[in-house]
PDB file with one MODEL, atoms N, CA, C and O in Angstrom:
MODEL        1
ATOM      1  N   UNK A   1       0.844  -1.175   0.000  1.00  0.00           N
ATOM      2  CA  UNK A   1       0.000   0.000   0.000  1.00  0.00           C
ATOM      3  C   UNK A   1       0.890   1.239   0.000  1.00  0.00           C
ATOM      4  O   UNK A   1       1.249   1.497   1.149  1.00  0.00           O
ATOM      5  N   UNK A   2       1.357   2.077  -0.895  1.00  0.00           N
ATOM      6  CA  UNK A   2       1.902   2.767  -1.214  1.00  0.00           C
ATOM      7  C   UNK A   2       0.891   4.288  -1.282  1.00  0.00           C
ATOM      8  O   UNK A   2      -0.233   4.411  -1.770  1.00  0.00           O
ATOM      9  N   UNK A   3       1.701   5.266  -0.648  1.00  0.00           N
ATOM     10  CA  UNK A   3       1.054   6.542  -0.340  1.00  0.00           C
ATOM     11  C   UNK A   3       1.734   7.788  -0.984  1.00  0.00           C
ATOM     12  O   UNK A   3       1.985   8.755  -0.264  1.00  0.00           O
ATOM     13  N   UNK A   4       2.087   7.808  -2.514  1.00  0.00           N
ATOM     14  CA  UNK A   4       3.056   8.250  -3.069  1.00  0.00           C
ATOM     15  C   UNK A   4       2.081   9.942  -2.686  1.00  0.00           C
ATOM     16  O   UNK A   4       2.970  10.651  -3.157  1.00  0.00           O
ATOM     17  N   UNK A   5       1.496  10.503  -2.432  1.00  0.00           N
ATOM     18  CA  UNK A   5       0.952  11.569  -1.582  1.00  0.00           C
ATOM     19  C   UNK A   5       0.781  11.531  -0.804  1.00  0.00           C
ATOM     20  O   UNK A   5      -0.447  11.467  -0.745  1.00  0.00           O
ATOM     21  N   UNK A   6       1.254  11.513   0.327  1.00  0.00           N
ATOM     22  CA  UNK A   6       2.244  11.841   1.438  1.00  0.00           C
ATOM     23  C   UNK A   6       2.577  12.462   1.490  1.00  0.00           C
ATOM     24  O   UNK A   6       3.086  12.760   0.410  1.00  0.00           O
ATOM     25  N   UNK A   7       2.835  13.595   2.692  1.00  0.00           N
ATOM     26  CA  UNK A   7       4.146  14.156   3.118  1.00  0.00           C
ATOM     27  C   UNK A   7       5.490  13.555   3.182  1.00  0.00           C
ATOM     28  O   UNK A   7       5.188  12.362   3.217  1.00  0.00           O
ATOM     29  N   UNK A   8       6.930  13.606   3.225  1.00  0.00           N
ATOM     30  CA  UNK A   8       7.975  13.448   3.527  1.00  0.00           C
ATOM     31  C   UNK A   8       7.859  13.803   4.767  1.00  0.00           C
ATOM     32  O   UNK A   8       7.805  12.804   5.485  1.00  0.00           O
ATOM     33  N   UNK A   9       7.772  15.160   5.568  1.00  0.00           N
ATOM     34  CA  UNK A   9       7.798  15.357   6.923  1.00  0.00           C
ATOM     35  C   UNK A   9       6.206  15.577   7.529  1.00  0.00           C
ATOM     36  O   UNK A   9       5.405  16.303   6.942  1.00  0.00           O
ATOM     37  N   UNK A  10       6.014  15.154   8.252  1.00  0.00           N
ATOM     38  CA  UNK A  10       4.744  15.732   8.907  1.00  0.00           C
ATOM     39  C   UNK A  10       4.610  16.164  10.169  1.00  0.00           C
ATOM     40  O   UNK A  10       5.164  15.534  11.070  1.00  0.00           O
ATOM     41  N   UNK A  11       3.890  17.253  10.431  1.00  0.00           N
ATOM     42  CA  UNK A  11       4.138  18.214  12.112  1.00  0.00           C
ATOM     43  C   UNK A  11       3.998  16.985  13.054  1.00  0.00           C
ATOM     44  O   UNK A  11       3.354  15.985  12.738  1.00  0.00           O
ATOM     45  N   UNK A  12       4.419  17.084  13.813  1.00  0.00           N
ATOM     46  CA  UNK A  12       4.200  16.953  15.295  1.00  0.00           C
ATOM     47  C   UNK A  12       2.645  16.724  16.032  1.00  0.00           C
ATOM     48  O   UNK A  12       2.041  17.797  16.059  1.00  0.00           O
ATOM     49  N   UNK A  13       1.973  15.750  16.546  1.00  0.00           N
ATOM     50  CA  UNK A  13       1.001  16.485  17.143  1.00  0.00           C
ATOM     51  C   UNK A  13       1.248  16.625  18.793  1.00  0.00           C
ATOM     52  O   UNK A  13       0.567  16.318  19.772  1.00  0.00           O
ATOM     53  N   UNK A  14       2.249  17.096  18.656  1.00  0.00           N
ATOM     54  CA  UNK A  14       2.725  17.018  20.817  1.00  0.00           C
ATOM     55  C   UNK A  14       2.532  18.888  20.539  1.00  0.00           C
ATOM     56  O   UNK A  14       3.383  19.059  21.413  1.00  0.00           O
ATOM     57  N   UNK A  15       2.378  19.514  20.354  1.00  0.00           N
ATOM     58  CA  UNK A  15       1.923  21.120  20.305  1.00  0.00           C
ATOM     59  C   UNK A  15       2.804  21.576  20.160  1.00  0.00           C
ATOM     60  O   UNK A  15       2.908  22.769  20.445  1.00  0.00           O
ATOM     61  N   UNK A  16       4.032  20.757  19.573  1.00  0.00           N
ATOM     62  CA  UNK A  16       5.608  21.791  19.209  1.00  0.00           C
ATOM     63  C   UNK A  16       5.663  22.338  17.351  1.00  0.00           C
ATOM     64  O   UNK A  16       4.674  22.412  16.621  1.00  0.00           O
ATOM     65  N   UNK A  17       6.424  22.505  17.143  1.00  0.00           N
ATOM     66  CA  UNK A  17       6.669  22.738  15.787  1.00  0.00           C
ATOM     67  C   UNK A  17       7.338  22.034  15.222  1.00  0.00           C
ATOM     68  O   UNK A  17       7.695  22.523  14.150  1.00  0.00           O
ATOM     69  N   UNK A  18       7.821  20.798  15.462  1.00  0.00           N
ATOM     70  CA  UNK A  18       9.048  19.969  14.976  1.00  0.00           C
ATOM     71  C   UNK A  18       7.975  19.034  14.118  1.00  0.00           C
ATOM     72  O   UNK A  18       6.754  18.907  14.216  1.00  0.00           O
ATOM     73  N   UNK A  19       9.089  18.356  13.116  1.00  0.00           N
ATOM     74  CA  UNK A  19       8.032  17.306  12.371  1.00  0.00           C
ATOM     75  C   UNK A  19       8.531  16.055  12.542  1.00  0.00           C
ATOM     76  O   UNK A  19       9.102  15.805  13.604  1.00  0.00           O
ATOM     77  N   UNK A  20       8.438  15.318  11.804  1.00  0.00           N
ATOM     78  CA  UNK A  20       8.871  13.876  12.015  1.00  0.00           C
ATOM     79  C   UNK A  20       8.780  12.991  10.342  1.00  0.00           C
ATOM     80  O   UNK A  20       8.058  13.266   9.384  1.00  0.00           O
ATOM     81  N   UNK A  21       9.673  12.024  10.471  1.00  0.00           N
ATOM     82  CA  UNK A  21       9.301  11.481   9.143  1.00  0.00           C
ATOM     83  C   UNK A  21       8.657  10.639   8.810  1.00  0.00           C
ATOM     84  O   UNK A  21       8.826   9.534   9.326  1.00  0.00           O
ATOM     85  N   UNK A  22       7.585  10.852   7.734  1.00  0.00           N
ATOM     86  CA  UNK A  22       6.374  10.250   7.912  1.00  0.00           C
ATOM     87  C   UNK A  22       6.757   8.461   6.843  1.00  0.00           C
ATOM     88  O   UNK A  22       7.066   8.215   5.677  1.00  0.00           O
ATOM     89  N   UNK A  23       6.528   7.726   7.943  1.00  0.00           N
ATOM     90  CA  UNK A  23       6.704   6.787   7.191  1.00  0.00           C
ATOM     91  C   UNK A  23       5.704   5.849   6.189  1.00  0.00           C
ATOM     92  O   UNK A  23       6.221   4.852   5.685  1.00  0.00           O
ATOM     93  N   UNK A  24       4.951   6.008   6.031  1.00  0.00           N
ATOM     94  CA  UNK A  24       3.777   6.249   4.890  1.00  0.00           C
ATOM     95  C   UNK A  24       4.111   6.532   3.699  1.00  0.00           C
ATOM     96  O   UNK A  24       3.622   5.832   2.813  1.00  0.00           O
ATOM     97  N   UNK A  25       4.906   7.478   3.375  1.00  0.00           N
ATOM     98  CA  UNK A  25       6.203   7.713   2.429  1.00  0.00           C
ATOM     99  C   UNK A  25       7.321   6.761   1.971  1.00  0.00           C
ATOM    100  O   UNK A  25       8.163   6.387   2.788  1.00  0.00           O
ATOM    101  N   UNK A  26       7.355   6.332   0.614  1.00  0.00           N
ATOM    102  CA  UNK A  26       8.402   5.912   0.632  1.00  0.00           C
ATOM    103  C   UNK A  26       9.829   6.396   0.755  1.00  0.00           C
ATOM    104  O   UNK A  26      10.871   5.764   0.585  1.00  0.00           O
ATOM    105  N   UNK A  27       9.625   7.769   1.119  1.00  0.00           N
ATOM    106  CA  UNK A  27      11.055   8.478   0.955  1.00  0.00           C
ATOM    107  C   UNK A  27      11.865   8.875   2.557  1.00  0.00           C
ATOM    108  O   UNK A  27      13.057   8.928   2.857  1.00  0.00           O
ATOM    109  N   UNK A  28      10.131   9.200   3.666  1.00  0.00           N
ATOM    110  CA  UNK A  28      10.039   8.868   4.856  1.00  0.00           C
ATOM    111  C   UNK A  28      10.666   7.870   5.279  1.00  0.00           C
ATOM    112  O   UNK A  28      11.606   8.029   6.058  1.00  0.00           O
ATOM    113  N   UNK A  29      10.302   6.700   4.880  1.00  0.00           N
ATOM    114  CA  UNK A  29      11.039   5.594   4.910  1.00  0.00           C
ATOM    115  C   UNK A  29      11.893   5.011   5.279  1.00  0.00           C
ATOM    116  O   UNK A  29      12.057   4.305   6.274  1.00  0.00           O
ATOM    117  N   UNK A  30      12.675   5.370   4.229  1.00  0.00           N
ATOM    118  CA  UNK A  30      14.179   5.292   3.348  1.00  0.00           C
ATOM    119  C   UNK A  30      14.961   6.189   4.634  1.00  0.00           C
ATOM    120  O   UNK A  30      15.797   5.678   5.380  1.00  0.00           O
ATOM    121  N   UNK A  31      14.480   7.687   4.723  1.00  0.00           N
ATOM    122  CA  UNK A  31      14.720   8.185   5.773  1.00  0.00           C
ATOM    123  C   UNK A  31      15.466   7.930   7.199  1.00  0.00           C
ATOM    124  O   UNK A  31      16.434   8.218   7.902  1.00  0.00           O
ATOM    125  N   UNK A  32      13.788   6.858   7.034  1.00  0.00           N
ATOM    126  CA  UNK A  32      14.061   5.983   8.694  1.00  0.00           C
ATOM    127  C   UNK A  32      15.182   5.201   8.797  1.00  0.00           C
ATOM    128  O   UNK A  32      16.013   5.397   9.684  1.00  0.00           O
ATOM    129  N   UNK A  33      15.289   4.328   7.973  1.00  0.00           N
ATOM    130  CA  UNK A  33      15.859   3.115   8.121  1.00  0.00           C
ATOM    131  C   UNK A  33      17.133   3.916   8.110  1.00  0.00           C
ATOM    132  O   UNK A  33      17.524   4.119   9.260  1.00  0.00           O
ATOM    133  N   UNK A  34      18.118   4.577   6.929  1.00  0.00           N
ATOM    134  CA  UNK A  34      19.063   5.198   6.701  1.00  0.00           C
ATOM    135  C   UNK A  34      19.836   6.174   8.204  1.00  0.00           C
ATOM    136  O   UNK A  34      20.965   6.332   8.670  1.00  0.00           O
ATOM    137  N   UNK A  35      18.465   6.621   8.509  1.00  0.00           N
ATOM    138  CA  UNK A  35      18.933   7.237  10.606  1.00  0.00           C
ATOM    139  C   UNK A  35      18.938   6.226  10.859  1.00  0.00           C
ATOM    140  O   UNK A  35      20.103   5.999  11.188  1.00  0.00           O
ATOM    141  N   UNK A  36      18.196   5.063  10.976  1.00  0.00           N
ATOM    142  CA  UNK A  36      18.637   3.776  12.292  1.00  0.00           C
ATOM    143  C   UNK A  36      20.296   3.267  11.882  1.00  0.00           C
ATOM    144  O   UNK A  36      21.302   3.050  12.557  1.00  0.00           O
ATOM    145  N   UNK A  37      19.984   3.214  10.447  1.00  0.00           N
ATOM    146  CA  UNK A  37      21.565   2.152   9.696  1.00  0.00           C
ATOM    147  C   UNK A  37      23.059   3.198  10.736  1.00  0.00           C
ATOM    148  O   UNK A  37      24.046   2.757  11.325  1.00  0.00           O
ATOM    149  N   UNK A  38      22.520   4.781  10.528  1.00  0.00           N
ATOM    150  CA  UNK A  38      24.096   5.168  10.759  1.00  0.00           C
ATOM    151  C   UNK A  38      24.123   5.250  12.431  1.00  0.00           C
ATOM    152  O   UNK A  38      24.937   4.788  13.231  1.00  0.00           O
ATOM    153  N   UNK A  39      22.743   6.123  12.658  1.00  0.00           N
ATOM    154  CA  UNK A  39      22.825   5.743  14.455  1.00  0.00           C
ATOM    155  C   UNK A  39      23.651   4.386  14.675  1.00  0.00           C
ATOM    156  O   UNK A  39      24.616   4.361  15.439  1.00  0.00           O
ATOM    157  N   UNK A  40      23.365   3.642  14.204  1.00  0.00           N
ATOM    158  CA  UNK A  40      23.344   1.935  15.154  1.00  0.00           C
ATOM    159  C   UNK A  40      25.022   1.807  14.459  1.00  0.00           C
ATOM    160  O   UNK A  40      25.816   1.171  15.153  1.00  0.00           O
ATOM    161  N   UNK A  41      25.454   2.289  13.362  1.00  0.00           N
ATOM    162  CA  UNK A  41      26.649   2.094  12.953  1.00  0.00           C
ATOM    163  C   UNK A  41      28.009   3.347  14.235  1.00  0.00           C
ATOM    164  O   UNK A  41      29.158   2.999  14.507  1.00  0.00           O
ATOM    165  N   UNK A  42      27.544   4.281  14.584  1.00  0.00           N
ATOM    166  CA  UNK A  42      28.140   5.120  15.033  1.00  0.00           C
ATOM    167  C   UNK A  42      28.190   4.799  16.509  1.00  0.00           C
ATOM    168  O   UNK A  42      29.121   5.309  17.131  1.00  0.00           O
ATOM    169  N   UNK A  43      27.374   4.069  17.139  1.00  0.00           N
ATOM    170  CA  UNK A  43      27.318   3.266  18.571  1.00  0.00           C
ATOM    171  C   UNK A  43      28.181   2.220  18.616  1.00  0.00           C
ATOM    172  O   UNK A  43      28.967   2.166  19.561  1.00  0.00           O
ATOM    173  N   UNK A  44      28.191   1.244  17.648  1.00  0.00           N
ATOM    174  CA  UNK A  44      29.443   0.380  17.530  1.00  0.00           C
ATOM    175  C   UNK A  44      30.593   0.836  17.719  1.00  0.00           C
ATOM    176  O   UNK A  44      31.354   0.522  18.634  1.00  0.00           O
ATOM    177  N   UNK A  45      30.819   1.764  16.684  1.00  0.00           N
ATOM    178  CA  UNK A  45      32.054   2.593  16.607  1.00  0.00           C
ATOM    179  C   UNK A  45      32.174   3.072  17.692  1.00  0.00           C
ATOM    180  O   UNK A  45      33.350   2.876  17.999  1.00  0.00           O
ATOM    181  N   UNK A  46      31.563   3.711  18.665  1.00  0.00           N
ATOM    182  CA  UNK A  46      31.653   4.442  20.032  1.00  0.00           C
ATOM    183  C   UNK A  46      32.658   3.634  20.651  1.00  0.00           C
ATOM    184  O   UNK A  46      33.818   3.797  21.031  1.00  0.00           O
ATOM    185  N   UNK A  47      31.295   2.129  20.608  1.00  0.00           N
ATOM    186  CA  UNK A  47      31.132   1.012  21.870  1.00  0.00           C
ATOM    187  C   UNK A  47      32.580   0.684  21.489  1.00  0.00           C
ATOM    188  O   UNK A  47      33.058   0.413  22.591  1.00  0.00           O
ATOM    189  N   UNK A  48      33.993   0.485  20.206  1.00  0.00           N
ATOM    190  CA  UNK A  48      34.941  -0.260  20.096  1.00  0.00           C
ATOM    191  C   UNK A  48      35.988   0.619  19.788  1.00  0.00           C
ATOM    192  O   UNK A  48      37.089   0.361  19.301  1.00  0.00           O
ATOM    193  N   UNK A  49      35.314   2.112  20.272  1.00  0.00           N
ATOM    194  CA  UNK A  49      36.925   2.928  19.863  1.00  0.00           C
ATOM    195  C   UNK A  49      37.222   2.563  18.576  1.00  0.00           C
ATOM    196  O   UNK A  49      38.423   2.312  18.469  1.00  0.00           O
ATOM    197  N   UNK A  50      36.689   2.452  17.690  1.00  0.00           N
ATOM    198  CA  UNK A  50      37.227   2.791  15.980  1.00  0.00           C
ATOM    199  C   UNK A  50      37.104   3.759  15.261  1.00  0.00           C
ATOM    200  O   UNK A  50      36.325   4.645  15.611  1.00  0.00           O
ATOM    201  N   UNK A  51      37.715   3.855  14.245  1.00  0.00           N
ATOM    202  CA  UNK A  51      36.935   4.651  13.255  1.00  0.00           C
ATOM    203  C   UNK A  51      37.666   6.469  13.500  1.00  0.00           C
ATOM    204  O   UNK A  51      38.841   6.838  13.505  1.00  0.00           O
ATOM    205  N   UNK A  52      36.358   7.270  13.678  1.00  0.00           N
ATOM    206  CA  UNK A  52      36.644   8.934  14.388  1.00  0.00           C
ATOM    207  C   UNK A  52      37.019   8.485  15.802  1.00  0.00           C
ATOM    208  O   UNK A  52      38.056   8.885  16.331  1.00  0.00           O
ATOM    209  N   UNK A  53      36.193   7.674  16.394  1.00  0.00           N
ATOM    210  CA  UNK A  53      36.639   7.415  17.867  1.00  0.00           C
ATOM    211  C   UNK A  53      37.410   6.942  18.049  1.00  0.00           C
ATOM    212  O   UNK A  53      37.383   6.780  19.270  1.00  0.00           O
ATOM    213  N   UNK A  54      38.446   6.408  17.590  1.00  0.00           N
ATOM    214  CA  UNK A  54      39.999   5.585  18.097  1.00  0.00           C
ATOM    215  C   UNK A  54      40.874   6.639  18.843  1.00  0.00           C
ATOM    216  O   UNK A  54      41.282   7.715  18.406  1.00  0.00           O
ATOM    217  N   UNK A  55      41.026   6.196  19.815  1.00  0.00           N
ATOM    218  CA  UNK A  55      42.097   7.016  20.735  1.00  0.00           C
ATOM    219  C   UNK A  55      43.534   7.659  19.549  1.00  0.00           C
ATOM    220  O   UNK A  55      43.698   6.932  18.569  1.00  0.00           O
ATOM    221  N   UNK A  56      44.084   8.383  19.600  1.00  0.00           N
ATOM    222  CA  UNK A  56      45.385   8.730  19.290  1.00  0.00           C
ATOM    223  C   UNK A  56      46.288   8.086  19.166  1.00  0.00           C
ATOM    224  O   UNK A  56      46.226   7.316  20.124  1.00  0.00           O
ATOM    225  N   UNK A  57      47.472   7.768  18.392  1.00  0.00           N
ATOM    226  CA  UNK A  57      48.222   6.747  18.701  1.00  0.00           C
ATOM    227  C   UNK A  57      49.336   7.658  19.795  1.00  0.00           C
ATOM    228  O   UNK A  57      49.460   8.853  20.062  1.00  0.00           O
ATOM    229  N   UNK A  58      49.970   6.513  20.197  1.00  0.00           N
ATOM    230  CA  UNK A  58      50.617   6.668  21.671  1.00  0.00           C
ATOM    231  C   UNK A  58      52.191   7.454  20.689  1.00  0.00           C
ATOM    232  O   UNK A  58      52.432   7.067  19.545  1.00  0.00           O
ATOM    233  N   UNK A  59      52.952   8.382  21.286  1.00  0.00           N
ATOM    234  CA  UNK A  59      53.410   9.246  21.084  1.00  0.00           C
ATOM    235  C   UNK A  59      54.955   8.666  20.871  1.00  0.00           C
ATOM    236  O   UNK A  59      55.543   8.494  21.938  1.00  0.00           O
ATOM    237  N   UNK A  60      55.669   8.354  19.744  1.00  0.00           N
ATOM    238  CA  UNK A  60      56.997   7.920  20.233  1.00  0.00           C
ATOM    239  C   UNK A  60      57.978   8.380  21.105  1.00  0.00           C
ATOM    240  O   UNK A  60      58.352   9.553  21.123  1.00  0.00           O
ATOM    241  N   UNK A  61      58.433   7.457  21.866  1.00  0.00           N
ATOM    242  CA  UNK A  61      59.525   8.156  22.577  1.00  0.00           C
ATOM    243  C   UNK A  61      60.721   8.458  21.793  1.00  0.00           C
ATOM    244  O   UNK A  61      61.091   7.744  20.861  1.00  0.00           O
ATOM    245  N   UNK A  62      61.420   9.688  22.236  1.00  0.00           N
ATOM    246  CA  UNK A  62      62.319  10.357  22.017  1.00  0.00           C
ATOM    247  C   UNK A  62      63.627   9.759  22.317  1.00  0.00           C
ATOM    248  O   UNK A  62      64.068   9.517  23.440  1.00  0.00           O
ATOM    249  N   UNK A  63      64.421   9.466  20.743  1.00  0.00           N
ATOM    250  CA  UNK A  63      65.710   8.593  20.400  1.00  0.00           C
ATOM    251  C   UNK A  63      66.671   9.840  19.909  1.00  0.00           C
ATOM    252  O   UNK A  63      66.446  10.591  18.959  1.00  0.00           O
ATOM    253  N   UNK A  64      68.099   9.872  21.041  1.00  0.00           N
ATOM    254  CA  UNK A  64      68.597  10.945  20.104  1.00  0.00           C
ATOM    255  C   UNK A  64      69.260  10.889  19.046  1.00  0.00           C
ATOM    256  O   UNK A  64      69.948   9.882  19.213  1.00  0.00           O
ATOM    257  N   UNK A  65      69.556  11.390  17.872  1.00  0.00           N
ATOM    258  CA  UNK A  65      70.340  11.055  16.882  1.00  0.00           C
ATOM    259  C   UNK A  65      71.920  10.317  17.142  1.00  0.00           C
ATOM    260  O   UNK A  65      72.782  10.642  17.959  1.00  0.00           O
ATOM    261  N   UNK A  66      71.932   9.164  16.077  1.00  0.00           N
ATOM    262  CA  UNK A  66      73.398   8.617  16.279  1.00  0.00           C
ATOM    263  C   UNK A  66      74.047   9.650  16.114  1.00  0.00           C
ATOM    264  O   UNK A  66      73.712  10.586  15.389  1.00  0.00           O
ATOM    265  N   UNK A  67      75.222   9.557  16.896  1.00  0.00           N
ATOM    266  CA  UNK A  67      76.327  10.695  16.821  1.00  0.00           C
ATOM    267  C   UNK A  67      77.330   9.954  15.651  1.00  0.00           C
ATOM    268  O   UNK A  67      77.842   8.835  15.704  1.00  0.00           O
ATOM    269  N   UNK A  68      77.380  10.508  15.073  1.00  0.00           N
ATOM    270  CA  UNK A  68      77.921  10.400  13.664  1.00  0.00           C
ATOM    271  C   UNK A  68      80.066  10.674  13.933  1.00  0.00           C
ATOM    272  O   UNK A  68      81.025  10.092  13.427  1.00  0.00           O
ATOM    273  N   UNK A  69      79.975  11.667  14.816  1.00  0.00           N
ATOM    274  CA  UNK A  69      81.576  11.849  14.885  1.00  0.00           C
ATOM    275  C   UNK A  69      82.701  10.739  15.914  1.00  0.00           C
ATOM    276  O   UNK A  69      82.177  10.287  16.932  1.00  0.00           O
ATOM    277  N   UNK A  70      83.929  10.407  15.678  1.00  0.00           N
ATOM    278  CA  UNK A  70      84.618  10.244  16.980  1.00  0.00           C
ATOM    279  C   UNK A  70      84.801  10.614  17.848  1.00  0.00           C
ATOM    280  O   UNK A  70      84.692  11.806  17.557  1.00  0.00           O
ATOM    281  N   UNK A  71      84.977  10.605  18.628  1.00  0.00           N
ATOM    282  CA  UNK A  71      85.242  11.756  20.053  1.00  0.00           C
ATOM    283  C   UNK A  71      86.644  12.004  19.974  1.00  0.00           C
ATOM    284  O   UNK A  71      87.451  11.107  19.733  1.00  0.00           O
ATOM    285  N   UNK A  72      87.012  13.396  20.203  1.00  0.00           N
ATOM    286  CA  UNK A  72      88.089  14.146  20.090  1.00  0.00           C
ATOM    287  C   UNK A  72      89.076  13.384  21.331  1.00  0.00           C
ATOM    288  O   UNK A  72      88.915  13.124  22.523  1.00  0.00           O
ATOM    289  N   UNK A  73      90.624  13.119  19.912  1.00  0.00           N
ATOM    290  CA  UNK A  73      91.331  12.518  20.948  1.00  0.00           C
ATOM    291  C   UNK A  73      92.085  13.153  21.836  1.00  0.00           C
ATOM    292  O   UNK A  73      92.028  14.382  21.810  1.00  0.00           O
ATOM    293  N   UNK A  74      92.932  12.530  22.789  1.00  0.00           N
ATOM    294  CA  UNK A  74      93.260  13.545  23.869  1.00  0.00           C
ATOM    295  C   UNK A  74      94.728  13.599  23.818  1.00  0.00           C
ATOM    296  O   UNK A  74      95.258  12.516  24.066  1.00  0.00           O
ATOM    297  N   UNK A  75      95.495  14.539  23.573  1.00  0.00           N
ATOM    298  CA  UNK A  75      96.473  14.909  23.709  1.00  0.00           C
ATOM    299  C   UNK A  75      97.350  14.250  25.005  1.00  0.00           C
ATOM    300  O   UNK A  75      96.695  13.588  25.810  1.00  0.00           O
ATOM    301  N   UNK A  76      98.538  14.379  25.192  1.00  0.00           N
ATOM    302  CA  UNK A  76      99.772  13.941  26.018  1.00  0.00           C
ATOM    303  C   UNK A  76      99.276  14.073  27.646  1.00  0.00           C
ATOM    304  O   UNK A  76      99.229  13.380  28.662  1.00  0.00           O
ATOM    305  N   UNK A  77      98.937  15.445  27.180  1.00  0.00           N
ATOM    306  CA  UNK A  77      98.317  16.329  28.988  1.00  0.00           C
ATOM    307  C   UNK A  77      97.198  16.130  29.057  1.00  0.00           C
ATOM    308  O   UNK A  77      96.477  16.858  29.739  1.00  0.00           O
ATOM    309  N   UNK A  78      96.786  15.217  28.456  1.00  0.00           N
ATOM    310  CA  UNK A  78      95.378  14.776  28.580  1.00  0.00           C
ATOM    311  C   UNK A  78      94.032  15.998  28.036  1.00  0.00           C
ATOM    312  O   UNK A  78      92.901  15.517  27.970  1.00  0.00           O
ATOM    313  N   UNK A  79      94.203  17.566  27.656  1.00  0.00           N
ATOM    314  CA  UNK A  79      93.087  18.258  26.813  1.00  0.00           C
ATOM    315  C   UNK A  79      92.992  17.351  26.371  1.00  0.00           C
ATOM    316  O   UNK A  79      93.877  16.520  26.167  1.00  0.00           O
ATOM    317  N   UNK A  80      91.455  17.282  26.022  1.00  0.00           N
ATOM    318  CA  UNK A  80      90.712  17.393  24.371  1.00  0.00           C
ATOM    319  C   UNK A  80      91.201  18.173  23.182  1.00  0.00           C
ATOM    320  O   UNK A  80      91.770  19.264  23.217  1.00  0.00           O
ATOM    321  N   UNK A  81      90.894  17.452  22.118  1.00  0.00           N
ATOM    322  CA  UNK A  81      90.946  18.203  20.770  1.00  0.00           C
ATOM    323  C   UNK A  81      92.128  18.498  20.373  1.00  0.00           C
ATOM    324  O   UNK A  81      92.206  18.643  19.153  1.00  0.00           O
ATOM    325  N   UNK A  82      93.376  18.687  21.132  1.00  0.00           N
ATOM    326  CA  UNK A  82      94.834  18.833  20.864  1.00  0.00           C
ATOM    327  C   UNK A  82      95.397  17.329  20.623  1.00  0.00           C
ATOM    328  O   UNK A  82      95.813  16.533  21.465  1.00  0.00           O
ATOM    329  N   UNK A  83      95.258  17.155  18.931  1.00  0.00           N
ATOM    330  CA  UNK A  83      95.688  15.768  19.114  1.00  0.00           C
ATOM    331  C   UNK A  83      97.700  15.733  19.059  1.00  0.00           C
ATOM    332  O   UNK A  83      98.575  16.592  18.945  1.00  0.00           O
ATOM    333  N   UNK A  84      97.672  14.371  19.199  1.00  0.00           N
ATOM    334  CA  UNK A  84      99.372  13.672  18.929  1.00  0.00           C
ATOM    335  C   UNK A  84     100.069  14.449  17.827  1.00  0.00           C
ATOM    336  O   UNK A  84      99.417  14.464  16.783  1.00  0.00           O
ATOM    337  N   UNK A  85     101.292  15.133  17.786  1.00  0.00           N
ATOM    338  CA  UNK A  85     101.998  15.493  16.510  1.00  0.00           C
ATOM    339  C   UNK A  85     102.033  14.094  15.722  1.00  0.00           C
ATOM    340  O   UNK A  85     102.554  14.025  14.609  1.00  0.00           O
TER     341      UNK A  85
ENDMDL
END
């Protein structure tokens, strides 16, 4: 039984102004089901931390760069950096 005159939305009768989607409509409908599909998809996602909701990944810790040079050899009198003739 198809009500292709129909509303898509129809008022409220609680005395507000809001409407609702009339499911009588096939487009109402479509509507409905399409809010339940992502509601019920976006609660999962909540309920398992996936998705937008996945926590951050955890932050690497801080490695300092290989030091690439030798260390300055030490002279007779023992300074640094004054090497052996």
């Amino acid at each position: 039984m198809h009500h292709d005159d129909e509303p898509v939305f129809k008022r409220s009768k609680w005395g507000t102004n809001r409407y609702y989607y009339n499911p009588r409509n096939p487009v109402g409908l479509a509507l409905i089901v399409i809010t339940l599909l992502f509601v019920g998809t976006m609660m999962i996602l909540m309920a398992n931390r996936a998705g937008p909701f996945a926590a951050p990944p955890a932050p690497k810790t801080w490695t300092p760069p290989a030091y690439e040079q030798p260390w300055p050899s030490l002279s007779p009198s023992g300074t640094p950096g004054v090497g052996a003739p």
